[in-house]
Every structure is written in structure tokens, then in C-alpha cells.
N, C-alpha and C positions, 0 to 999 in steps of 0.2 A: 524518495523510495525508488526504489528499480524497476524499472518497466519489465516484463518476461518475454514482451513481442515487439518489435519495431516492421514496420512493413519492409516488404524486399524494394531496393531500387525499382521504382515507375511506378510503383504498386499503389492507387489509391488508398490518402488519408482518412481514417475516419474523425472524420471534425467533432463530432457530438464527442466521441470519446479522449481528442486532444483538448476538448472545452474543460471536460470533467480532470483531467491532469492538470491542466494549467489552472483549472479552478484551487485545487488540491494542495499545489506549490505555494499560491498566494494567498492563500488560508496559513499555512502554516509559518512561511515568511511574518504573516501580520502577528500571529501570538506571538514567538519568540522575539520578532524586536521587540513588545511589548514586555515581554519577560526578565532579555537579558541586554537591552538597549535604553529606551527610556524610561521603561517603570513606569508607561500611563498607556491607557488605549490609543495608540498615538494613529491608527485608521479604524478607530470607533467601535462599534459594536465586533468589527471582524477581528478585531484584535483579542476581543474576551472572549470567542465562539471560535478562533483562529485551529485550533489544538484538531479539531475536529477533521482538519485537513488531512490527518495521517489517517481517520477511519474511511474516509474515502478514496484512498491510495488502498487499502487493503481489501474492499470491494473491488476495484478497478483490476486488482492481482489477481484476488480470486476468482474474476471470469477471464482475464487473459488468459492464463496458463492452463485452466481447465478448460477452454475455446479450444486451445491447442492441443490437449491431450486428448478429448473425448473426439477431435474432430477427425484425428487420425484412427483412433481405435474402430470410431464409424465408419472410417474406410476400409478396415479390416488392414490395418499394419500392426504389426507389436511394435510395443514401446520398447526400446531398449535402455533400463537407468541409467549402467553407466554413459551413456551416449547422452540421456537426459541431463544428470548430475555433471557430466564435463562441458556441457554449452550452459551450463546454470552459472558455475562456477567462473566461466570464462567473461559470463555477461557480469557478473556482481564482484569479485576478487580483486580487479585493477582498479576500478576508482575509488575502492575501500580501503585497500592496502598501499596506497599514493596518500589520501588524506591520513590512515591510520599513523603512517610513519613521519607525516609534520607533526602528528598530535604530540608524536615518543620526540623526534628531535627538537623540536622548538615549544614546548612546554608552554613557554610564557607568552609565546606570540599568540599562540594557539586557544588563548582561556589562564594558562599560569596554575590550573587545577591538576588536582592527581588523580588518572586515569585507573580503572579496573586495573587487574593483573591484563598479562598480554593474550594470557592464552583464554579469558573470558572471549575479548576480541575473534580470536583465532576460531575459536567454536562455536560461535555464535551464539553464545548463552550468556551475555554480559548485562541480557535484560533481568534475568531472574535474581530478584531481590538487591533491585540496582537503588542505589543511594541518589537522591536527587542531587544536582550539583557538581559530578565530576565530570571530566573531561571527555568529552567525545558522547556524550549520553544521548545525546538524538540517536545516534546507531542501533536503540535500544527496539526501534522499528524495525530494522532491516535484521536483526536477529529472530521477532516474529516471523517474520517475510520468509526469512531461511529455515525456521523449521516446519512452517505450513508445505515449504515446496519439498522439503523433505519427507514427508506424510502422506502428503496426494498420489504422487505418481506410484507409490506402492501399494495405496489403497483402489488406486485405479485398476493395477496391474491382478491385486486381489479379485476385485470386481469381476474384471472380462473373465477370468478364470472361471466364474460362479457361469451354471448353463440357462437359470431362469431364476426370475424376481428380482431382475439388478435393478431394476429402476426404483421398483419398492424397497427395498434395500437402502438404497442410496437416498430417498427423500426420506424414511425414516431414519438412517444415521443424520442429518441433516436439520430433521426437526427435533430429535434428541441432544444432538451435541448442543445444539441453539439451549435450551430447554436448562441443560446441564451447564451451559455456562452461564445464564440468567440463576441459578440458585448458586452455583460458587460464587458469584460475584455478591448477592444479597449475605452469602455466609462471611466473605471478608466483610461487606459494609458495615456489618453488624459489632464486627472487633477491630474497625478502626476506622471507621466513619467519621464518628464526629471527633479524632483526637490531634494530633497534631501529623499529618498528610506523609512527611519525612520520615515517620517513623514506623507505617504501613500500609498507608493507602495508596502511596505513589508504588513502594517497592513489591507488595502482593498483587495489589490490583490492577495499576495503570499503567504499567509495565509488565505487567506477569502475564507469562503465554497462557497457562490455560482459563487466564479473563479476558483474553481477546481474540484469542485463535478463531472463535464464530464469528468474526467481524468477516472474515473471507470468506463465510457460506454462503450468503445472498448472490455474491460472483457468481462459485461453483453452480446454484441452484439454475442460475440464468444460462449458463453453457450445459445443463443437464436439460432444460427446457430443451432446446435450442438442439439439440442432437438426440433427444429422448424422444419429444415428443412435435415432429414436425407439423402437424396439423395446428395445435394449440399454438407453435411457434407461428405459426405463419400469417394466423386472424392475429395475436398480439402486434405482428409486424405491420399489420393495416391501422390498428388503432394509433398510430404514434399522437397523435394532439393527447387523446385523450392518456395517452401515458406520460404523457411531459406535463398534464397540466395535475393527476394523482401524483407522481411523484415530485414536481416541486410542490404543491401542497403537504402533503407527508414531508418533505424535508423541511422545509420550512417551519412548519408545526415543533418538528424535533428539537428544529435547531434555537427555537425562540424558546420551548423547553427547557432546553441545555445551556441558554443566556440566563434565565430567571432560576431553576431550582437544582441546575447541577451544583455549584457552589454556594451556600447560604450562609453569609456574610453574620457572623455571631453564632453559628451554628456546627457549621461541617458540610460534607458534603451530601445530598439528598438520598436518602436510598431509592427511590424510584429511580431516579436516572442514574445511580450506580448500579443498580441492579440490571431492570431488563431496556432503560436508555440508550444502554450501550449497543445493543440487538436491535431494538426500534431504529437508531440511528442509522446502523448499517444498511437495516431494509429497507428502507425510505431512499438512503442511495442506492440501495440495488436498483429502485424501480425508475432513477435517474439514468442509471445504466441501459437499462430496456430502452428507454425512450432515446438515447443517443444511438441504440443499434436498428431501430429502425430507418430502414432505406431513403423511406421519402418523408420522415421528420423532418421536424424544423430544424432540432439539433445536428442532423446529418448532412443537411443541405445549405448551412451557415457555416460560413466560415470566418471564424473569429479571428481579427487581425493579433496575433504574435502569439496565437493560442500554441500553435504546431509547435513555434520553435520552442515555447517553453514546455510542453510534454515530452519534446525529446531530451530537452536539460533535463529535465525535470531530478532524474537519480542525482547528475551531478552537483546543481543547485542544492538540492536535500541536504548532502554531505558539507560542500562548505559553506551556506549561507551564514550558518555562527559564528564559526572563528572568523570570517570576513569581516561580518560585524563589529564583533570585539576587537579586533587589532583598529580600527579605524577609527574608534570613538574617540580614544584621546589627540590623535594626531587631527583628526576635526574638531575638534575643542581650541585646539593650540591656534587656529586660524579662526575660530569666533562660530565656530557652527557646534551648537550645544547638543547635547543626545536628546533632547526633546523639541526640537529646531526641525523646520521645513525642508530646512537646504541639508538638514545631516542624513535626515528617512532618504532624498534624493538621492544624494553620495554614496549611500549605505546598498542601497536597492539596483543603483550602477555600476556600484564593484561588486555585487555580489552575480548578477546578471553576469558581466564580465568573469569571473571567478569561476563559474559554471560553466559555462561558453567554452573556459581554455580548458577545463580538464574535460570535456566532452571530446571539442576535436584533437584533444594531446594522446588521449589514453581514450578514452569509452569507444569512440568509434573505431579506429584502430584495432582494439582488440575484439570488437562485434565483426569485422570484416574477415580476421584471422579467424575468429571461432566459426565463420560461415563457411569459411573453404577446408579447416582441418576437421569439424564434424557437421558436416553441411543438415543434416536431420537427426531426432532423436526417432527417429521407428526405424525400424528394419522392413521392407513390404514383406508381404508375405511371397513365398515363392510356390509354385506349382507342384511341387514335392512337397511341399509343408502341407499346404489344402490337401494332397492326396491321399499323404497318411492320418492326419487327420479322419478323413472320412472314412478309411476304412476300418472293416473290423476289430482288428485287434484292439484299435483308438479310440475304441467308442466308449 
């Protein structure tokens, strides 16, 4: 998934927050080999709860990008979109559109499957009522990703416009939309729950924006904390043990949940945890979040040996750790390392490390650096003619 904020050079890491990215990565690493590598839990229980790595990438989105948006409006700058929308594009476009066009030219290297039309791709609507099994389908994340970021900043930009009750506003659009995607999600589970997953639970539900779009409000909530209400913020910010130890509790709860009754084995899948699992899940990593933003946490003040560098991969990693996968299986076979073999997970997990690594420093960073110097900010400050006519008369 795509990160929205990478610190400026010299800038202090936040570790708690590179734990929960690198946690994220290798979450989702462990479903898919399990998926489309060996066809067994081949790193155990993380392999069947693996999946859940993407709901904590969309947490992790939804306070980055609204950290940045609310943090500047609190300064009193406007937002300017097209200036938002061109460093959005700048940071997501090149590592997308590099994997997207192995996907089109090498077909068979790539998977050997037939991809969406192109311009799904293009629009980033290639999740909406996407078929399990074709080419390039993890992308079906970062199409969420793209149309959340598309929504925020004009509902933000709505927001400031408004002269009083935005905070009320915002935590009831917030507990609503949660609300509203807990009963859409119980209305699909109800007409394809228990039937065969291919033929609507993956394509309506587990792919489809408006069943996941609330996974990024626990984010948003935490960066509306956080510049809303600085008093609340700032006693949260002393408690950190006591946040680290409710929120892995709460996640853990979920996620032990989501091992036993999300999928029932003779059954289909559980309506509770299609329903509002999905939103519990998210929240529990929200309050994971909390606890990696506080200062002098444990999470903040730990630094996890190779956490960093894979939160920086992390976008890159996302996009090719599949096809990595797959092109490797058979030419590891061919020298005696089987897909459900010690030494193939190893192989597999080092080219694909590497695989991420070079499209990071080939293209990602590169183009992070150009987007820094050709639109170095998405606000405009406000300037002193602005403020003045503002206040006067006529502008009131």
C-alpha cells in the first residue's frame, strides 16, 4: 500500500508507526504465499489471519494523510487540491504504472492470468466488482486507497468552509458512515454469505469500496483527536502503556475472532465478522495507532531492527511481492526446493525483499524527490490580504 507521508531528510522516524507498516507488509506477505505459493499455512496461524494486513495499511492511511491535511488547516493555510492531487499522483502513479505494464507485457511471467480492461487500472476502479483470480488483483487495495484520498480532502476543504460545529459534524459523519457500512456489509452477507465467495462475497464485499471505505475512519478520527481536541490529545499522549496494552488487547481479541469465525469451514463466511468485524477490526488498530503516536511509549521509543526499511518499501513490496512469487516457484522446483519447502519461503521472501528494494530506489524515491521540489506543499499560506479581506465587512 502507499504511504501518503515519508519524513523530510534528518526528520525523526516514527518507530511505533514503521513497526505497524512493517507489521502490515508481513501480514500480507504471509496470506498470499499461503494463497498463491504453497496452499498451506506455511508461517502458521499468520498465514490464515494474514489478509488482515491490508485493514491495517488503511488505518495507517487514514491518519497519515488526514495528520497532514488537518495539521495544515490548523495552521490556517488552505489546501490547495490540485497541488494535493498532483503530489498524490506523483507519489502513487510510478510504481503502479512500472508494475502495471510487466503485468500487460509479460503476461505469463507475471501470473499468465487475464487482467481487468486497462482503463479499470487507469481509474482506479478495478476493485468494483472484481473477479477473484485475475491478474494484478492485490491493486484492488490501492484503488480503495485512491478513492478515500479523493473524498477527504474535498470533504475537508467543505468542512473549513463551514463557521461552527465542524468537529460535531465530523465525528457524526464518522460514527454514521462506520454505522452505514456495518449494515451494507450485514445486507451483502445476507445475499452471499454462505454461497460460493467468487461469485459475491469477494466481488461486493471484500473488495468493494463502500464495504471498506470505514476501515480509514479510525485514522481520520485519531488525526481529528489530535488537532480537534488538544487537551484530550495530550492526557491520551501520557497514557501510552495503558494504550498499547487496550489496543493490543482489542486487536488481538479481533484478530483471534477473525482466525475462528470469519471463515467457517462447512458453512461460509460468519455474519458477525462480515458485518461489523470489519469496523471492530479497524478500531482496535486504530487504538494501535494511538499508542505508536505517543512520545514516550514503548512503541515510539523501540526501534525494531528492519522495521524502517520495510515501511519505506512497504508500497513497493505490496505491488510486486506476487508476481515475485509466482515467476520463482517453478524455477525453485527445478533445483529441488518445493513450494511448501523451508528453503523456497526463504528464496521467495529474498527476492521478493530485493524486488521491492529496486523498484523503491529505481522509481519511488526518485520520483518522491522530483514531486518535493516541483510542488513542494499542497497548502497555499494564507497571505495578509487574504486575512484582511476576510475580516472585513463586505466578507463577513
Amino acid at each position: 500500500m502507499s504511504s501518503p507521508s515519508l519524513p523530510a531528510s534528518g526528520a525523526p522516524r516514527l518507530h511505533g508507526l514503521d513497526t505497524l507498516r512493517a507489521a502490515a507488509i508481513l501480514l500480507v506477505f504471509a496470506y498470499h504465499y499461503q494463497v498463491f505459493v504453497s496452499g498451506e499455512s506455511t508461517f502458521g496461524w499468520l498465514s490464515r489471519i494474514g489478509w488482515t494486513g491490508v485493514d491495517l495499511f488503511f488505518v495507517l492511511s487514514g491518519y497519515l494523510i488526514a495528520n497532514q491535511l488537518m495539521g495544515g488547516i490548523a495552521r490556517g493555510e488552505r489546501l490547495s487540491l490540485p497541488r494535493f492531487y498532483g503530489r498524490r499522483l506523483l507519489r502513487t502513479l510510478p510504481n503502479f504504472y512500472v508494475v502495471l505494464a510487466l503485468y500487460l507485457l509479460l503476461p505469463q511471467l507475471m501470473g499468465g492470468r487475464e487482467p481487468p480492461p486497462l482503463w479499470r487500472f487507469l481509474t482506479f476502479t478495478q476493485n468494483i466488482g472484481l473477479a477473484p483470480g485475475t491478474a494484478f488483483s492485490h491493486a484492488w487495495s490501492l484503488c480503495i486507497e485512491e478513492q478515500f484520498y479523493l473524498a477527504l480532502p474535498a470533504a475537508l476543504v467543505l468542512g473549513a468552509a463551514l463557521k461552527s460545529r465542524r468537529r460535531l459534524l465530523a465525528w457524526s459523519l464518522i460514527g454514521g458512515l462506520t454505522l452505514a457500512a456495518i449494515v451494507w456489509r450485514d445486507h451483502l452477507w445476507r445475499r452471499y454469505g454462505t454461497q460460493d465467495p467468487s461469485l459475491g462475497y469477494y466481488p461486493q464485499l471484500y473488495y468493494g469500496s463502500l464495504a471498506r471505505l470505514d476501515e480509514f475512519l479510525p485514522g481520520v478520527a485519531i488525526a481529528l483527536l489530535k488537532h480537534g481536541h488538544a487537551d484530550r490529545w495530550a492526557a491520551l499522549m501520557g497514557r501510552a502503556r495503558m494504550l498499547l496494552l487496550i489496543g493490543g488487547a482489542a486487536s488481538f481479541a479481533m484478530l483471534t475472532l477473525m482466525l475462528h469465525f470469519y471463515y467457517i469451514d462447512g458453512y461460509g463466511y460468519g455474519r458477525a465478522m462480515s458485518s461489523w468485524g470489519y469496523s471492530a477490526l479497524a478500531w482496535s488498530f486504530g487504538l494501535l495507532v494511538l499508542a505508536a503516536l505517543a512520545p514516550r511509549g514503548p512503541m515510539a521509543r523501540i526501534e525494531v531492527p528492519g522495521a524502517n526499511a520495510l515501511a519505506r518499501w512497504s508500497y513497493a513490496l505490496y505491488l510486486t511481492h506476487k508476481p515475485i512469487a509466482y515467476a520463482l516457484v517453478q524455477p525453485l522446483a527445478v533445483i529441488g526446493l518445493t513450494r511448501t519447502s523451508a528453503g523456497a519461503a526463504l528464496a521467495i521472501a529474498a527476492a521478493c525483499l530485493l524486488g521491492g528494494w529496486l523498484l523503491y530506489r529505481a522509481v519511488e524515491r526518485p520520483f518522491l524527490g522530483w514531486r518535493d521540489r516541483w510542488i513542494p506543499s499542497q497548502f497555499v499560506a494564507a497571505t495578509r490580504a487574504t486575512t484582511a479581506s476576510q475580516r472585513s465587512p463586505q466578507h463577513a
